[in-house]
C-alpha positions as CSV (number, residue, x, y, z in Angstrom):
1,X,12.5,-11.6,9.0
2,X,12.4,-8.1,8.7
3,X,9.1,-8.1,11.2
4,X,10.8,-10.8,13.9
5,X,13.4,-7.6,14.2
6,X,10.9,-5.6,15.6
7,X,10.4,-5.5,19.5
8,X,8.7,-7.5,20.9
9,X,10.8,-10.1,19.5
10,X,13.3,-7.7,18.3
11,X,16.0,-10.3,16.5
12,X,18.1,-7.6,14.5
13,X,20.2,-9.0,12.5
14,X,17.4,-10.4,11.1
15,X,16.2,-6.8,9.7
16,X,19.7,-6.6,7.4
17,X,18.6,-10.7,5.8
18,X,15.3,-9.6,5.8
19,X,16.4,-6.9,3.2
20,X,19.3,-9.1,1.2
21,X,16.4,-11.6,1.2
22,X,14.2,-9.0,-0.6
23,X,17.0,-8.3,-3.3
24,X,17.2,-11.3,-3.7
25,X,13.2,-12.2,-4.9
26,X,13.3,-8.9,-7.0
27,X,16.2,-10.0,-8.9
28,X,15.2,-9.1,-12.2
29,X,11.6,-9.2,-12.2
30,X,9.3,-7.2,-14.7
31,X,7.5,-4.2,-12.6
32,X,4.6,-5.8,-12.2
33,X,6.0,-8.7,-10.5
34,X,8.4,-6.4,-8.4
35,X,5.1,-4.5,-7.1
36,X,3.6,-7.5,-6.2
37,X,6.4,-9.4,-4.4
38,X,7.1,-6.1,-2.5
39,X,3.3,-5.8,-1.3
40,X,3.9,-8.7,0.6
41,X,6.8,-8.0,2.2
42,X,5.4,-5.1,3.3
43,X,1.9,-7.3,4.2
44,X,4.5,-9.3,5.8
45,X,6.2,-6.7,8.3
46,X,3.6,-4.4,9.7
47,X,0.9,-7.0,9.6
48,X,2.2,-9.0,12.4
49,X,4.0,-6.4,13.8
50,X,1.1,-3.8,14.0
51,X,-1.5,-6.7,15.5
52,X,-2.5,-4.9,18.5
53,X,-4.7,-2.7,16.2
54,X,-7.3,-5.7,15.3
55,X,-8.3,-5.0,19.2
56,X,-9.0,-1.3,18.6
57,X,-10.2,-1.6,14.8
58,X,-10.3,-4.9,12.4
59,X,-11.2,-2.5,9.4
60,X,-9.0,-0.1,10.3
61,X,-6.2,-3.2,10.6
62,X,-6.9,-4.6,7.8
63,X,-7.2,-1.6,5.7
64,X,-3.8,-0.2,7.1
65,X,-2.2,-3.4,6.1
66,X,-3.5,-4.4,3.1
67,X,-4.1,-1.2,1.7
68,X,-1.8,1.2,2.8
69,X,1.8,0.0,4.3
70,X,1.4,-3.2,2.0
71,X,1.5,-0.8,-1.5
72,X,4.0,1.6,-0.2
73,X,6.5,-0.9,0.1
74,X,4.9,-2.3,-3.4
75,X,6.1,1.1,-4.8
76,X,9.4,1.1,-2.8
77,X,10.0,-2.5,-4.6
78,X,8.5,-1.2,-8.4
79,X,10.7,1.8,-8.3
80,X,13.8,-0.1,-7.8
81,X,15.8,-1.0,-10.6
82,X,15.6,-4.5,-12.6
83,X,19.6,-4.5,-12.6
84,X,22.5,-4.4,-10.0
85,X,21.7,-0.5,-9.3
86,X,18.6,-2.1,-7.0
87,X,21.5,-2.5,-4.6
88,X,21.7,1.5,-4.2
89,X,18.0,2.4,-4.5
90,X,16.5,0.2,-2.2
91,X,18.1,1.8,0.7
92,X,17.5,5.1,-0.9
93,X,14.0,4.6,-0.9
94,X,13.6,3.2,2.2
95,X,15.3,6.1,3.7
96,X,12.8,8.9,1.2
97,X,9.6,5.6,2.8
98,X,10.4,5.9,6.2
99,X,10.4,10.0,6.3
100,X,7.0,9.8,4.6
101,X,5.9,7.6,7.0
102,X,6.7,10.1,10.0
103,X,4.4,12.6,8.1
104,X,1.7,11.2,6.7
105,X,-1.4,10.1,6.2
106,X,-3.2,12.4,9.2
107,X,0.3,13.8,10.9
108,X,2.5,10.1,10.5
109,X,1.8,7.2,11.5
110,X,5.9,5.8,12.1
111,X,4.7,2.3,13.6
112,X,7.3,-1.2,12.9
113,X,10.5,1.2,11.5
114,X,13.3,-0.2,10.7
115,X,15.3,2.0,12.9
116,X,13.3,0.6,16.5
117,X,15.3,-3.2,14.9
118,X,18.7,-1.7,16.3
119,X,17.3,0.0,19.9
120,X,19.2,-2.9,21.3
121,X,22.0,-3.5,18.7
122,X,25.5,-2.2,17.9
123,X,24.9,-0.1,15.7
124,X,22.3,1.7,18.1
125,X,24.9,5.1,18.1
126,X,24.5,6.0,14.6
127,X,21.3,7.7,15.7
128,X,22.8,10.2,17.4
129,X,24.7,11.2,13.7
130,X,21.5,11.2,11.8
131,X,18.4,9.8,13.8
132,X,16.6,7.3,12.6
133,X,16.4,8.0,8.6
134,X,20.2,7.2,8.5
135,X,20.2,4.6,11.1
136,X,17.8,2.6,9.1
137,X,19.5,3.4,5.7
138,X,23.0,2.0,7.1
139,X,20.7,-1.1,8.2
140,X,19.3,-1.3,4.4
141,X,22.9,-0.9,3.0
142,X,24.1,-3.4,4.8
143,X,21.2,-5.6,3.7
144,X,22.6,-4.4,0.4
145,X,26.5,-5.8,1.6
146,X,25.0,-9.2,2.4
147,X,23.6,-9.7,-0.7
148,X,26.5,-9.1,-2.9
149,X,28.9,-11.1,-0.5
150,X,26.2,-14.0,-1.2
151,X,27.3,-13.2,-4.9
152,X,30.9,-13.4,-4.1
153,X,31.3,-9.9,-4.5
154,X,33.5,-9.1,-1.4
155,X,34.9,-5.6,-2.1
156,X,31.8,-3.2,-1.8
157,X,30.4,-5.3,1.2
158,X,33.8,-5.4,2.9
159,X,33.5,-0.9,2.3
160,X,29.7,-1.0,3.5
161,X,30.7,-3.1,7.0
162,X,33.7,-1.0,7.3
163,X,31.4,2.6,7.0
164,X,28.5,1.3,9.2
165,X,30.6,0.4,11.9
166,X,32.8,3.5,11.3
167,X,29.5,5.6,11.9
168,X,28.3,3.7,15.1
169,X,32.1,4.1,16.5
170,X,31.6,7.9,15.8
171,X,28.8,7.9,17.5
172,X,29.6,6.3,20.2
173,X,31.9,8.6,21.5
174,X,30.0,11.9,20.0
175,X,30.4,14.5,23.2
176,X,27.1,14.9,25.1
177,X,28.9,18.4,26.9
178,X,29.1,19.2,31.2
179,X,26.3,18.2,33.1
180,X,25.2,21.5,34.3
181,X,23.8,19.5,37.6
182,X,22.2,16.2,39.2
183,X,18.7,15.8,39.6
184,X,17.0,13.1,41.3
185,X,13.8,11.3,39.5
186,X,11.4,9.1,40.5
187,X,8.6,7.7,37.6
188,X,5.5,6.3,38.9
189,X,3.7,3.7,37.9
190,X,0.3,3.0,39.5
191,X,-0.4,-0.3,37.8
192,X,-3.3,-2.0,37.5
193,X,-5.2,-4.2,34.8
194,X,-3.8,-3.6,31.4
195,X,-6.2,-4.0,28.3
196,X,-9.0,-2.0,30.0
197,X,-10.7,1.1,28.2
198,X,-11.9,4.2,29.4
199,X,-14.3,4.2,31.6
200,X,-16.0,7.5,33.8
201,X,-16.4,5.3,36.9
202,X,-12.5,4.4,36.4
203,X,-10.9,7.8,36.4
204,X,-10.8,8.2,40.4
205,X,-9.1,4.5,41.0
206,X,-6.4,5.8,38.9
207,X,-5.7,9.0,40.8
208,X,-5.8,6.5,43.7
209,X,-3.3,4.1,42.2
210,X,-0.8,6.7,41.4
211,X,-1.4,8.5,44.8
212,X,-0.5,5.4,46.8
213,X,2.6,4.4,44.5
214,X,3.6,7.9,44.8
215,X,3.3,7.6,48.8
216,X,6.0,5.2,49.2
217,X,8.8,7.8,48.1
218,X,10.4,9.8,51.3
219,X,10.3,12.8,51.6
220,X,12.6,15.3,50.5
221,X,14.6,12.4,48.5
222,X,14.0,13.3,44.9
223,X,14.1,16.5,42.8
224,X,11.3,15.7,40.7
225,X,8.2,12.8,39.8
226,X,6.4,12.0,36.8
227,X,3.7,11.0,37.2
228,X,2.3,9.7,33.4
229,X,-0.4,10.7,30.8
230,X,-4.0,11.1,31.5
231,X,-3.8,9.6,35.1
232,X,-6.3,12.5,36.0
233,X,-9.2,12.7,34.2
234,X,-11.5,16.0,35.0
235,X,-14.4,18.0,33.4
236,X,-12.9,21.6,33.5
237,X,-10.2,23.1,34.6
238,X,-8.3,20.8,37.5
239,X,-7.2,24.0,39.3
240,X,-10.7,24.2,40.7
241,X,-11.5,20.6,40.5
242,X,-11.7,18.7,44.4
243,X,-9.1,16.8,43.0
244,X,-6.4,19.3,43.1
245,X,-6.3,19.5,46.5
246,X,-5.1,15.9,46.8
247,X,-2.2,16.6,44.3
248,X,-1.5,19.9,46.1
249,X,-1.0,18.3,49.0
250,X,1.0,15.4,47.3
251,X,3.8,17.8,46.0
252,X,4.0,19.3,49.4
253,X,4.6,16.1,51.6
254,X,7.4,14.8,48.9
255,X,9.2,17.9,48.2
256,X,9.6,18.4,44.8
257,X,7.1,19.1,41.8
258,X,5.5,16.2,40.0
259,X,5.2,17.3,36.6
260,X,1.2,15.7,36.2
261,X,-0.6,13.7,33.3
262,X,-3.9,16.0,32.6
263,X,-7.1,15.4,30.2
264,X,-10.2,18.0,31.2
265,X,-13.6,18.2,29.6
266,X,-13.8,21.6,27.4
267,X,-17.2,20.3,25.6
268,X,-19.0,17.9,24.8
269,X,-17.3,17.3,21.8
270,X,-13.8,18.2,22.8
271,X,-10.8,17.9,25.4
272,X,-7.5,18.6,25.9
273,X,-4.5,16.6,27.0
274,X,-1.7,18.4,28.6
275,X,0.9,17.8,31.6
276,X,1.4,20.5,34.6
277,X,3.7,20.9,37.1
278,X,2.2,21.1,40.4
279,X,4.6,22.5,43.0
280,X,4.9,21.6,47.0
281,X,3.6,25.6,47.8
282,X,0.1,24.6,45.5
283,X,0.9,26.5,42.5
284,X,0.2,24.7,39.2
285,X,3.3,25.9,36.6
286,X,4.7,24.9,33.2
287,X,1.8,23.3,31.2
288,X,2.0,22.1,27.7
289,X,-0.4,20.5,25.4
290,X,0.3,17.6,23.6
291,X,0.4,18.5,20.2
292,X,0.6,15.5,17.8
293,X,-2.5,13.4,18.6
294,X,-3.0,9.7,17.6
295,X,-5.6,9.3,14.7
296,X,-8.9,7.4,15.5
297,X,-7.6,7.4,19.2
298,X,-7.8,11.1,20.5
299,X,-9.3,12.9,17.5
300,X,-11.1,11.5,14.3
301,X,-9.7,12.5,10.7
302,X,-12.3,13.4,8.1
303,X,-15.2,12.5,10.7
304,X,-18.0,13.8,9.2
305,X,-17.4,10.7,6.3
306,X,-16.2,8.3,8.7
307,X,-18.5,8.7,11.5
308,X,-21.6,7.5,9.9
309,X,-20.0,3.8,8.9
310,X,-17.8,3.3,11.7
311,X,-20.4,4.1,14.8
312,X,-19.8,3.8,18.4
313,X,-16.4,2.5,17.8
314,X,-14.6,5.7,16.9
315,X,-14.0,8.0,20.4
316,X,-16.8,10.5,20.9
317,X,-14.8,13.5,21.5
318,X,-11.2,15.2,19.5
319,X,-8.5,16.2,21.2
320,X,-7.7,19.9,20.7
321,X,-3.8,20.4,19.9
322,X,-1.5,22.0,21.4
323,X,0.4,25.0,20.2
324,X,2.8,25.7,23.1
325,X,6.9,24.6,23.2
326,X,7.3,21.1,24.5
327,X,9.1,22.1,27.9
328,X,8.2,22.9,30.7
329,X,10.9,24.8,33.4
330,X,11.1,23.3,36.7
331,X,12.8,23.7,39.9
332,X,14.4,20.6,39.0
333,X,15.7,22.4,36.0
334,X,14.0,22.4,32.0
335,X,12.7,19.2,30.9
336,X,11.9,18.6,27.2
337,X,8.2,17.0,27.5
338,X,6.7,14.1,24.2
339,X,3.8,13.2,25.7
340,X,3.0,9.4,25.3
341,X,2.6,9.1,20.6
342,X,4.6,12.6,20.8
343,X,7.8,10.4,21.1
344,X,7.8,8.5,18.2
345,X,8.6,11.8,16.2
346,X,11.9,13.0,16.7
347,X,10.8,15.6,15.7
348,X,8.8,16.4,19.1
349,X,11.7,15.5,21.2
350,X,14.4,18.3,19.1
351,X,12.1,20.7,20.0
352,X,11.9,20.7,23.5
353,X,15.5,20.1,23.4
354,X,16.3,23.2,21.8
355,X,14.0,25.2,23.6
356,X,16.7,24.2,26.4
357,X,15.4,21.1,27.9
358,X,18.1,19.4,30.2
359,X,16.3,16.0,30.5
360,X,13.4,13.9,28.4
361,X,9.7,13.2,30.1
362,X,7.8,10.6,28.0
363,X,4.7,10.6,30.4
364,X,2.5,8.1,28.5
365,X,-0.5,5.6,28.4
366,X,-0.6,2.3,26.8
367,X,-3.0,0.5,29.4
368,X,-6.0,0.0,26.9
369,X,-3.8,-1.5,24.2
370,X,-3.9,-5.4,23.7
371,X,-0.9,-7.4,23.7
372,X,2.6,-4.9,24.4
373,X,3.6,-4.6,20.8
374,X,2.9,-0.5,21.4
375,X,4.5,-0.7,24.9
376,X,8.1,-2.4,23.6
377,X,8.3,-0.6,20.2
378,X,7.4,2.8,22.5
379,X,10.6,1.9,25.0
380,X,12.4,1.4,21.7
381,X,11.8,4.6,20.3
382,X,12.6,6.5,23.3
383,X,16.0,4.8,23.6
384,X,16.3,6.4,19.9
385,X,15.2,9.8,21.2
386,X,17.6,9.5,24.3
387,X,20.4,8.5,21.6
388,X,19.6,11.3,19.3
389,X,19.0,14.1,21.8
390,X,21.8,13.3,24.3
391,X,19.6,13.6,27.4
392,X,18.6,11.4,29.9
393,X,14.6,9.9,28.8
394,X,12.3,9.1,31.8
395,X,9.2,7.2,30.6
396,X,6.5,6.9,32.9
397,X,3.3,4.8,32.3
398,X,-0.1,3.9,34.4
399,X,0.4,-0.1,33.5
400,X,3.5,-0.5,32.2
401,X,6.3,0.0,30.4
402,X,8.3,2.9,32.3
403,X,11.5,3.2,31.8
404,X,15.2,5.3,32.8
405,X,17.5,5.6,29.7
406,X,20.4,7.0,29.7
407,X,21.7,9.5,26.7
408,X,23.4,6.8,25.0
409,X,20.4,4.8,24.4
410,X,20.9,2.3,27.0
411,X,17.8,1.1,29.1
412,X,18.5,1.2,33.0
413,X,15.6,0.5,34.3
414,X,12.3,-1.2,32.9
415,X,8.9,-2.1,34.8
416,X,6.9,-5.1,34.1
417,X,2.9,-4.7,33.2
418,X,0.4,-4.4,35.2
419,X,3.0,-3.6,38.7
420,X,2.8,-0.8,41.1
421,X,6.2,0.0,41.2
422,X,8.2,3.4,41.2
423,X,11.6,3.9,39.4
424,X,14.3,6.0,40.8
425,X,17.6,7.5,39.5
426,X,20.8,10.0,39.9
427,X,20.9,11.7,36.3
428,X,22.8,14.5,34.9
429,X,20.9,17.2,33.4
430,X,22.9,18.0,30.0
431,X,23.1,20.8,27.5
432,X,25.7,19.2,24.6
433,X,23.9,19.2,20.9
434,X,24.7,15.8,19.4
435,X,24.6,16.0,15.0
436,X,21.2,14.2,15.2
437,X,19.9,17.1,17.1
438,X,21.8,19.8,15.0
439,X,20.5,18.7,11.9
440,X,17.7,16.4,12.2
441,X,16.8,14.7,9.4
442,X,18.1,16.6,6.8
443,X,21.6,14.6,6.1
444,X,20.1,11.5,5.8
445,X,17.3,12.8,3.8
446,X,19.5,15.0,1.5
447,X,21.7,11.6,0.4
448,X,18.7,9.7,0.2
449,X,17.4,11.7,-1.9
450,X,20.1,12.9,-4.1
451,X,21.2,8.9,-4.9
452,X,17.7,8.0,-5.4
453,X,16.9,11.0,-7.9
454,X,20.2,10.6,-9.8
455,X,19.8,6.8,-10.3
456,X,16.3,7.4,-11.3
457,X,17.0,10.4,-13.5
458,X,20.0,8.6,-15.4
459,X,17.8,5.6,-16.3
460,X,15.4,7.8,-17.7
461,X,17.7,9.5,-20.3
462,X,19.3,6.0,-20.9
463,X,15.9,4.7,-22.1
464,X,14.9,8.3,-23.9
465,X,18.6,7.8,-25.4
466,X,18.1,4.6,-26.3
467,X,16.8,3.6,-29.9
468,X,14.1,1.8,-31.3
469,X,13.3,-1.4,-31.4
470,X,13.0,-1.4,-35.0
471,X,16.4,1.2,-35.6
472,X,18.1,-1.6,-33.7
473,X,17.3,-4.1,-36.1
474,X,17.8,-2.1,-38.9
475,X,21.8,-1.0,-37.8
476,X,21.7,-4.8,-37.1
């Protein structure tokens, strides 16, 4: 249940059974068996959910599943509590899971969350409180409600319904402050064959694609194009690359800048990946390097162990990271830049924001990915980052899925896969600070924490305070 909530599929009430159901099995189980019914529930949600990976990696699939997601929720399910106080701390640990999982191993990997189950639900809103850590605790407490209104226990459920939709009402009418203007965007989409890999003889058809999709837009009607990640692919710098003549000339006929999806060859053993903005008098402006890279897709972790068992099948060169602010000032005005993986980490998207971005570019690629798993839970999460940040989020992608939503979280406009097409909209460029992006994670975090530490803590000195097994029989 609590993997059919995830996009594609994306059935969320499912997510809030899916945890009563889990409270449920654990009842009072000895740790062992808690441990082990846990494992595969967690074996149960990503490994379905994350099945685009077997195309990329089997090992690394099965290893991620088996091995790693599968005995972190074993340890979320051992360290909850054989009695009714399981009701508290599985939420609580859920919420302390989840922020581990946007950190680590190798930078985060936050794939299948529970907060991407409610992109299209009600309670959508209470990510602009407290992102996603408190949007999927609320979903986990209210797993908790279900359960003890199965028991008959009405009162705490009836106070845990009436507090999560309490928080999504708040949020649904949390100010996003005076437009300080209207921009016109247009994100292109070259389309093309989706599932293909990399390939030096492809890079130019690309640049073609995106070129002729770009063509059909009239000049002097929009403010600003995205173009997405990586649709240029160069050895050196593009400045001087034959190439840059074409998007020089691009910019020029429309208009309006078209902030530019860049890798370039540094060595043979490195590149970058970066956007620019390449304005209609030739200059190229505003670049920033994308600074959280995907793990065993644009750089390698430990690769001098990995390298000699996995082969040909890891990618030949790392990414270098980025170190600059993600935004990038236009003429169009500042636009806070996650570049494709970057938005899955609010994290990425707070910073551009408060370096003043007015709007949200997701240029991305998910065109060598099998199946769209990546592609829907990726339109998911940038409804989330639109939610938390307050800012209009254009995603634009070579195959498909780009996207317009709007800073409530709502999705406008979607494309299909594998379509030319090029999206268009009126949107207002905002400055407002919603509590998600005041404080990030921290509330949700902090309480998280602080219920999960006491409950732990107080069972501890109830078993040191307790007395032996003999003593008892003796008083007896």
């Amino acid at each position: 249940m609590l993997c059919a909530s995830m996009p594609p599929w994306g059935w969320w009430p499912l997510a809030i059974t899916g945890i009563a159901l889990w409270l449920w099995v654990l009842g009072d189980q000895p740790g062992r068996a808690r441990f082990a019914l846990s494992w595969l529930v967690g074996v149960a949600w990503f490994a379905p959910s994350t099945l685009w990976m077997w195309d990329l990696t089997a090992p690394g699939y099965v290893a991620a599943t088996l091995l790693a997601w599968g005995p972190l929720i074993g340890l979320v399910g051992l360290a909850s509590s054989r009695d009714e106080r399981r009701v508290v701390l599985l939420p609580a640990l859920l919420v302390i899971f989840e922020w581990f999982h946007w950190h680590a191993p190798f930078g985060g990997a936050p794939l299948s969350t529970l907060a991407i189950t409610q992109a299209e639900a009600p309670l959508r809103p209470i990510a602009a409180l407290g992102g996603p850590l408190l949007l999927g605790g609320v979903v986990a407490a209210l797993g908790s409600a279900l359960f003890l209104a199965v028991q008959g226990n009405w009162r705490r459920p009836l106070t845990l319904l009436l507090a999560g939709v309490g928080l999504a009402a708040i949020g649904l009418v949390v100010p996003l402050g005076s437009p300080s203007g209207q921009v016109r965007v247009a994100a292109v989409q070259g389309g093309g064959p989706q599932g293909t890999r990399f390939s030096e003889a492809d890079t130019e058809p690309v640049l073609d694609r995106h070129l002729a999709a770009s063509a059909t837009i009239p000049p002097g009607s929009v403010d600003l194009v995205i173009w997405p990640e990586n649709v240029v692919n160069v050895e050196g710098p593009i400045e001087s690359h034959p190439w840059a003549q074409r998007l020089r000339r691009e910019a020029a006929r429309v208009q309006a800048p078209i902030l530019v999806g860049v890798v370039e060859g540094v060595s043979p053993t490195e590149f970058v990946n970066y956007v620019v903005v390449v304005n209609p008098d030739g200059s190229f402006t505003g670049r920033f390097d994308k600074e959280r890279r995907v793990p065993f897709g644009e750089y390698v972790p430990l690769r001098p162990l990995i390298e000699p068992l996995a082969g040909d099948t890891l990618p030949p060169r790392d990414q270098v990271p980025g170190t600059g602010t993600a935004m990038v000032p236009t003429s169009a005005g500042p636009v806070a830049v996650a570049i494709s993986w970057e938005v899955f980490f609010p994290r990425r998207v707070r910073e551009g924001v408060r370096a003043g971005g007015e709007l949200v570019a997701n240029p991305t690629n998910g065109s060598s990915y099998w199946l769209t798993q990546v592609q829907t839970q990726q339109v998911a999460q940038s409804q989330l980052r639109a939610t938390e940040s307050g800012r209009w989020l254009i995603q634009a992608a070579p195959t498909g899925f780009s996207a317009v939503v709007d800073p409530r979280g709502t999705l406008e406009q979607r494309t299909s896969i594998g379509e030319t097409a090029v999206l268009t909209a009126t949107i207002d460029r905002l400055t407002g600070t919603t509590p998600a992006q005041r404080f990030g994670d921290v509330p949700a975090l902090f309480l998280a924490g602080g219920t999960a530490l006491a409950l732990l803590t107080a069972e501890l000195l109830r078993r040191r305070e307790s007395p032996p097994l003999g003593e008892n029989r003796a008083l007896n």
